[in-house]
C-alpha positions in Angstrom: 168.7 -101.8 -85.1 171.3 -103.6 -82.6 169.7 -103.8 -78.7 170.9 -104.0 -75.7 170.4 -107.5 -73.3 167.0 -106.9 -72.1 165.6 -105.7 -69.8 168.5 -103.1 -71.1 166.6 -102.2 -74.3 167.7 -98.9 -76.4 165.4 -96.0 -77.3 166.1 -95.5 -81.2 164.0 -92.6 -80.9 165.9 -91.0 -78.3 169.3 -92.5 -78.6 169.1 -93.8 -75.0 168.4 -96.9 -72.9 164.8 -97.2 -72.5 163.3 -97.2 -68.5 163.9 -100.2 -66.6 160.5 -101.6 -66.2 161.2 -104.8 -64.1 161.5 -102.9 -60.5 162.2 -106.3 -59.0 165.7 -106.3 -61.1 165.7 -102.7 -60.0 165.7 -103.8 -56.2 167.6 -106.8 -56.5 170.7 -104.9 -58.1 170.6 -102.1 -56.1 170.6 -104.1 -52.2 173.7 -106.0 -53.8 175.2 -102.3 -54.6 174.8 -101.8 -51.4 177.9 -101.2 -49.8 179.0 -99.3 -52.7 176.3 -96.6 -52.3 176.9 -96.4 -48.6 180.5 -96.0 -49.6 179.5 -93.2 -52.4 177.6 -91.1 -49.7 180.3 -91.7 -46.6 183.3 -90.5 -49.1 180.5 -87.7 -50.2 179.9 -86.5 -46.6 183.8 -86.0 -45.8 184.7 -84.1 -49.2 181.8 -82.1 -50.4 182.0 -79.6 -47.8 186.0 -79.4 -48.2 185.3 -78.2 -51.5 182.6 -75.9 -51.0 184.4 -73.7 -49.0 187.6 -73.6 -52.1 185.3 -73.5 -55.2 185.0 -69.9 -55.5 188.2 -69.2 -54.3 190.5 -70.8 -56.8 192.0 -69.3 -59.4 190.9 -69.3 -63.3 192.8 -71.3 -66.0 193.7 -70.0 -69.7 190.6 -71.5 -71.7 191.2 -70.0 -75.8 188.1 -70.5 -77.3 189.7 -72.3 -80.1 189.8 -75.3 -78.1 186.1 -75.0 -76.4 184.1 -75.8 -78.8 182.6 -79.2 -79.7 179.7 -81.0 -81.4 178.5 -84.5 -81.2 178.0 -86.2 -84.7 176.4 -89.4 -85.0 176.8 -93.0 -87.7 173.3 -93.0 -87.8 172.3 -89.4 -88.7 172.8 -88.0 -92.0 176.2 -89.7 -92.4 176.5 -88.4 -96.0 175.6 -84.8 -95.3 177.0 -84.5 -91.7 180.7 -83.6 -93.2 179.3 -80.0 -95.0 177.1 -79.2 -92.1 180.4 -79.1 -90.3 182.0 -77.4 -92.3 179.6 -74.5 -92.3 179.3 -74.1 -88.9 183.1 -74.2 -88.5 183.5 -76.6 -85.5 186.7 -78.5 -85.0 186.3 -80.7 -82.7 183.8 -83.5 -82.5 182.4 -86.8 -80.6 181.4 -89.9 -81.7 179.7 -92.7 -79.6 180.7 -96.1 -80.7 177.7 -98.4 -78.7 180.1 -101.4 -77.7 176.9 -103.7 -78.4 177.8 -102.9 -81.7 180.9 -104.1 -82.4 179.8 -105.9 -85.7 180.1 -102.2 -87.2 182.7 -101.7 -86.0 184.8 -100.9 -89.7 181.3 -99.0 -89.9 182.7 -96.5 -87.2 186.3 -96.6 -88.4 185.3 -95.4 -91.8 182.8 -92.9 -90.8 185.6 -91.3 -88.2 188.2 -91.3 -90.6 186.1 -89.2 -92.7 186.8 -85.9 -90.4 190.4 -85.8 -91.5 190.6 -82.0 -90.5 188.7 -82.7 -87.2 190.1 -83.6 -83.6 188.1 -86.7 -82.9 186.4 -87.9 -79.5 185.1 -91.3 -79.4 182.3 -91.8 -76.2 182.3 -95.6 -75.5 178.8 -96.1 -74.5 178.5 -99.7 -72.1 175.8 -102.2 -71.5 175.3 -104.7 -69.2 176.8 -107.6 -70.6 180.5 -105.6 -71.1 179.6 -104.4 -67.1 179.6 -107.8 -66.5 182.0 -109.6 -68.7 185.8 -108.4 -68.3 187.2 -110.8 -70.3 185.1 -109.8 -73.1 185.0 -105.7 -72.7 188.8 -106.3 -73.0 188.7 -107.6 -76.3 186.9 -105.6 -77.8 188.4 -102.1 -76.5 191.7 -103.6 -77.6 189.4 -103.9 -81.2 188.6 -100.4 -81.0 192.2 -99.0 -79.6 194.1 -100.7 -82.5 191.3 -99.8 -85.4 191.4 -96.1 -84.7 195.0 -96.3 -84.1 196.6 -93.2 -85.7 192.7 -91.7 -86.2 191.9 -90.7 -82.8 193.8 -91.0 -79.0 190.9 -89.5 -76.8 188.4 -91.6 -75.5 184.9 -91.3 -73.4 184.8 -94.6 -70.9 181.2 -95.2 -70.2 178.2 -92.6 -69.8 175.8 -91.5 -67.5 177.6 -94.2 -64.8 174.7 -92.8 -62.5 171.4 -94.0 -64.4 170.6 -97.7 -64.2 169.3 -97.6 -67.3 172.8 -97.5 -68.7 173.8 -100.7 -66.7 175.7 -99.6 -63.8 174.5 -99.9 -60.2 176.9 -98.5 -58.1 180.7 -96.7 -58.2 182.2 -100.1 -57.7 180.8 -101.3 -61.1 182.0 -98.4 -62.6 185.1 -98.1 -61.4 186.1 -101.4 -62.6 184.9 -101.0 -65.6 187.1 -97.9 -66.2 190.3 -99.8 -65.2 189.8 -102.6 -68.2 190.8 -99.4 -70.2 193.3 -98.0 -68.0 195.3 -100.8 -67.8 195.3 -101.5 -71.1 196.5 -97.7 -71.8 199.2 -98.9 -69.2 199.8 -101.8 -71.0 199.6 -101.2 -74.6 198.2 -98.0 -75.5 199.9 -95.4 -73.2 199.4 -92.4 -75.6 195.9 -93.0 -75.2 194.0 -90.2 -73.0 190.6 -91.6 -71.2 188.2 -89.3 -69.7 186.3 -90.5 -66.8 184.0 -90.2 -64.5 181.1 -89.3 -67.0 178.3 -88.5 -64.3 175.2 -87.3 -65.8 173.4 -84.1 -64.0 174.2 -82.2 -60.8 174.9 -85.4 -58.6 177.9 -84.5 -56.9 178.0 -87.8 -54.5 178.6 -90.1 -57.6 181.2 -87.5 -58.7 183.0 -87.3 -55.5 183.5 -91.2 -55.1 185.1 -91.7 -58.9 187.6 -89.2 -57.7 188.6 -90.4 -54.1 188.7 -94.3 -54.3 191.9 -96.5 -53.5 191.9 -98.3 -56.9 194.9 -97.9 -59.0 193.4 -96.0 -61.9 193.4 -92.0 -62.9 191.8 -90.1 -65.4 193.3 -88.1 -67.8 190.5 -85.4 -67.9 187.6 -85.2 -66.0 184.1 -85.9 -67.9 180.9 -84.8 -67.0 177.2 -84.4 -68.5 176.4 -81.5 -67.4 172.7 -81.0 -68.2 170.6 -78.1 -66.6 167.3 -78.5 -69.1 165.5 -79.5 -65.6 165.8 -75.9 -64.3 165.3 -74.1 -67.5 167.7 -71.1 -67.9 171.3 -72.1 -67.5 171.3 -68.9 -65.0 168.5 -70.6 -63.1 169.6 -72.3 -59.5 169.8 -75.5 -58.3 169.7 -76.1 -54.4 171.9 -72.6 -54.8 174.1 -73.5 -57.4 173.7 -71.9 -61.3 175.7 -73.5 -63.6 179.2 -71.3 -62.8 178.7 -72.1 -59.3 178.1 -75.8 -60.6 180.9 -75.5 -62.5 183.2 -74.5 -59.7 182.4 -76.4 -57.7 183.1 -79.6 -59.6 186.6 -78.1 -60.7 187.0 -77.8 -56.6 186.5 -81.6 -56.2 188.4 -82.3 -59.9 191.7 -80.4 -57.9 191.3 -81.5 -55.0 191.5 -85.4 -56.1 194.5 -86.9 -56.8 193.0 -89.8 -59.4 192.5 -87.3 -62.2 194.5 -84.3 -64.2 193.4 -80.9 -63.6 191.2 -81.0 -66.8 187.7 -80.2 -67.1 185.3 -81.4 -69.6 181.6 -81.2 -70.4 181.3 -84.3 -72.6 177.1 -83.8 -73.0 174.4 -81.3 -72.6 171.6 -79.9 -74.3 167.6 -79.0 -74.4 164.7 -81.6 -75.3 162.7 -79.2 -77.8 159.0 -79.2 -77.4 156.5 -81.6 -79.8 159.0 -83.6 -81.0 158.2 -86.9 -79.2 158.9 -89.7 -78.5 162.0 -88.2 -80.2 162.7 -86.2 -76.9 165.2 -87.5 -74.2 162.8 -86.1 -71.3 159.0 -85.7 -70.7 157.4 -82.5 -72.3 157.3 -80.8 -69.4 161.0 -80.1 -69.9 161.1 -79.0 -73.5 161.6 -75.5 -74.7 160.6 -74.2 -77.7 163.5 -74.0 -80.6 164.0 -70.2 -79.9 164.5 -70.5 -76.5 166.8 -74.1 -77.1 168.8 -71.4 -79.3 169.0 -69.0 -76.6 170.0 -71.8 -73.5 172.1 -73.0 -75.4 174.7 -69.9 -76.6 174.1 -68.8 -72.6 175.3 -72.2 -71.7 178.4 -71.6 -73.6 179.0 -68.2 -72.6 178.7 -68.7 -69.1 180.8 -72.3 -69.6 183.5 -70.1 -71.1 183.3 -67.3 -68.3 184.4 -69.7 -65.8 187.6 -70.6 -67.9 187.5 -74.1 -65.8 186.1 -75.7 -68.5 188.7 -76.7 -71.2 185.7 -77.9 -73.7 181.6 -77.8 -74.2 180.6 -80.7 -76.3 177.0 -79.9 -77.6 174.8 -83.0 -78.1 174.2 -83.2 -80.9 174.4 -82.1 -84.5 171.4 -84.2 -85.8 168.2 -85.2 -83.6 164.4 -84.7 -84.0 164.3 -84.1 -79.9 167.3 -82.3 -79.1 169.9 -81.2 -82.1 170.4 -78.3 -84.2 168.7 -80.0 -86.7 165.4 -81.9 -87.5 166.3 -84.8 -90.1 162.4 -86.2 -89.8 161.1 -84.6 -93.6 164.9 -83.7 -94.8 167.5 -81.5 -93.2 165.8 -78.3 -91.5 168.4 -76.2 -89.5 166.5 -74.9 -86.3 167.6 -71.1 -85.2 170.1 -73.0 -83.4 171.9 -74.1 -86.3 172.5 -70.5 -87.1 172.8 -69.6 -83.8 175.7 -71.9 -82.9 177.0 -70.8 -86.5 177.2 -67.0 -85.1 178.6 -67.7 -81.7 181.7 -69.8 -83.2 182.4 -66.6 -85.7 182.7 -64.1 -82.9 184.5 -66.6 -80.3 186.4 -69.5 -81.5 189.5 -67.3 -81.9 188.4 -65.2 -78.5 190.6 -65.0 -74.9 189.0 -64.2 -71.7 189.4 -60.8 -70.4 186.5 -60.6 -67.6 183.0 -61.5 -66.9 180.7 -59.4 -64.8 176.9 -60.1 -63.5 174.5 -57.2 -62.0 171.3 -58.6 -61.3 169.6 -59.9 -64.5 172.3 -58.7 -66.4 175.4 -60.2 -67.8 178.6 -59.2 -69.7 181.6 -61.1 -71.3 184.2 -59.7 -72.8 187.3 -61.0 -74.8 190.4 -60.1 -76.9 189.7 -61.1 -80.6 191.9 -60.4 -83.4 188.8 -57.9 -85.0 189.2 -56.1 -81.6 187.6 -56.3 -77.9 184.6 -58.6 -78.4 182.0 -57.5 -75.5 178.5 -59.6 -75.2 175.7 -58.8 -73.3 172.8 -60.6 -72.4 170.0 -60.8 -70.1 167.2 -63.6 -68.9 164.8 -62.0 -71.4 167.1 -61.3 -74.0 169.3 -62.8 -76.8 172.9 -62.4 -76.5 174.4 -59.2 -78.8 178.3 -59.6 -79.9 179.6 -55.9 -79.9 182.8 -54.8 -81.2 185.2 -52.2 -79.5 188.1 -50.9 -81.0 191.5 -51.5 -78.8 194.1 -48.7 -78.7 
């Protein structure tokens, strides 16, 4: 299995950099990033509390559920058998990380993407240090990548989790730079391309809030962010106030408010870790939930994702993964409740339009306009969600 440069090593287990263990390193690259993260918190101080007072006060888009629903597939899981898992669940749209550390599978990737003929296709660029590092050489081989999938797939993921140093970057700056190798060559060369940006991991609005107000020539065409809430459980649960529609508004407030990105929203990674399943878990046990409650998190997620219609699409990560998918691949392919779960949800709502959304206490309602009539789902923070049909005059 390829690696990253140490000390930059990758997690097979956990599809993941591994912790940086040299703290020195650690401490060395983040006094250089210095003025970067002073920058990050100085732009933060000015802007966050410009779009605290708008987020709950602008207005909802059109979100069809047709379009909000994605899955992350991956080379390396079930490659063979990933295509008719697809197709049972019914999902359209899917993302693909190509790790650019692995450029020598490259035609690898190109084949297995062109095998989702029917499927609109998202490729995640994951970085590592070296491409952080070497221009000249990221360059090459995104132009690789731009002209092999040429005709197969136009959106692209620019870098991940920009905020962990585990994934190589130390500051805004670096990332920032790293996004405009792509950009220009969109401007260049490839100018039907669309790049989603951004890409901050969790609810760490200062990172956000300095890739969207910076005086570098560069935009995004839709705004990417990995959403996770597995640290506070329930997606309804709060964080310093915030549950994940107030989240959610909020970053669509700083996403309008910026003029370096469209007014697109999307949640390019989220999930649970699942309990016993290490090392293959992303987090320590103390965050895993058990399957039936991974199940439950995550159609809530989706529902209250939805309710906001702010968020154009939910990719799920992933398909396939012992520590955090909707299925275990360790003895064979075992479909978790979730499997079936996500199965249900995209039968009721992938042909569904907003109507309303309504919270009293600890209970919740959605409802939509589906062909089979008005589609109303309840749930509460003990309960399953229940998809009830009404007739419409």
């Amino acid at each position: 299995m390829s690696t990253m440069k140490t000390p930059f090593a990758w997690d097979t287990y956990s599809d993941q950099p591994a912790v940086i263990r040299n703290k020195a390193l650690k401490r060395q690259m983040r006094t250089s990033a210095l003025p970067s993260l002073i920058k990050t918190f100085l732009i933060a101080l000015v802007i966050l509390p410009i779009a605290f007072l708008l987020h709950y006060l602008l207005p909802r888009k059109k979100i069809r559920g047709d379009d909000f629903f994605g899955l992350g597939v991956n080379l390396d899981k079930e490659p063979n058998t990933t295509p008719y898992l697809l197709e049972e669940l019914g999902v359209k749209k899917l993302l693909i990380r190509i790790p650019l550390w692995e450029m020598e599978r490259l035609d690898e990737y190109v084949r297995f993407i062109q095998t989702f003929t029917d499927k609109h296709i998202t490729v995640a660029l994951l970085q590592d240090r070296e491409h952080i590092t070497s221009p000249t050489m990221t360059k090459d081989h995104l132009t690789q990548i731009f002209n092999a999938l040429n005709g197969v797939c136009d959106t692209y993921i620019i870098g991940s989790t920009i905020n962990r140093a585990k994934w190589g970057f130390f500051s805004v700056n670096e990332y920032l730079n790293f996004y405009a190798i792509a950009y220009t060559l969109k401007q260049e060369h490839f100018p039907h391309l669309k790049l989603i940006g951004s890409n901050v991991i969790d609810f760490e609005l200062h990172f956000t809030v300095h890739t969207l107000f910076h005086l570098k020539n560069i935009c995004f065409d839709a705004l990417g962010s990995l959403l996770y809430v597995d640290r506070r459980g329930a997606p309804e649960n709060t964080q310093m106030g915030f549950n994940l529609l107030g989240k959610i508004n909020l970053i669509d407030a700083l996403m309008r408010l910026s003029p370096k990105t469209s007014n697109e929203l999307i949640i390019t990674e989220t999930n649970w870790p699942i309990k016993d399943t290490a090392p293959y878990a992303p987090t320590s046990e103390h965050e895993c939930v058990s399957e039936e409650d991974y199940a439950n998190f995550m159609v809530r997620y989706h529902l209250l994702a939805f309710a906001t219609q702010k968020v154009s699409c939910v990719y799920w990560h992933q398909l396939i993964a012992p520590g955090y998918g909707l299925i275990d691949n360790r003895e064979g392919i075992r479909k978790r409740t979730a499997f079936e779960a996500y199965k249900s949800m995209l039968s009721h709502l992938s042909d569904a339009k907003f109507i309303r959304y309504r919270q009293k206490g600890d209970e919740y309602l959605l409802i939509c306009s589906t062909p089979r009539g008005e589609l109303h789902i309840t749930w509460s923070l003990l309960t399953t969600p229940i998809y009830t049909y009404k007739a419409t005059a």
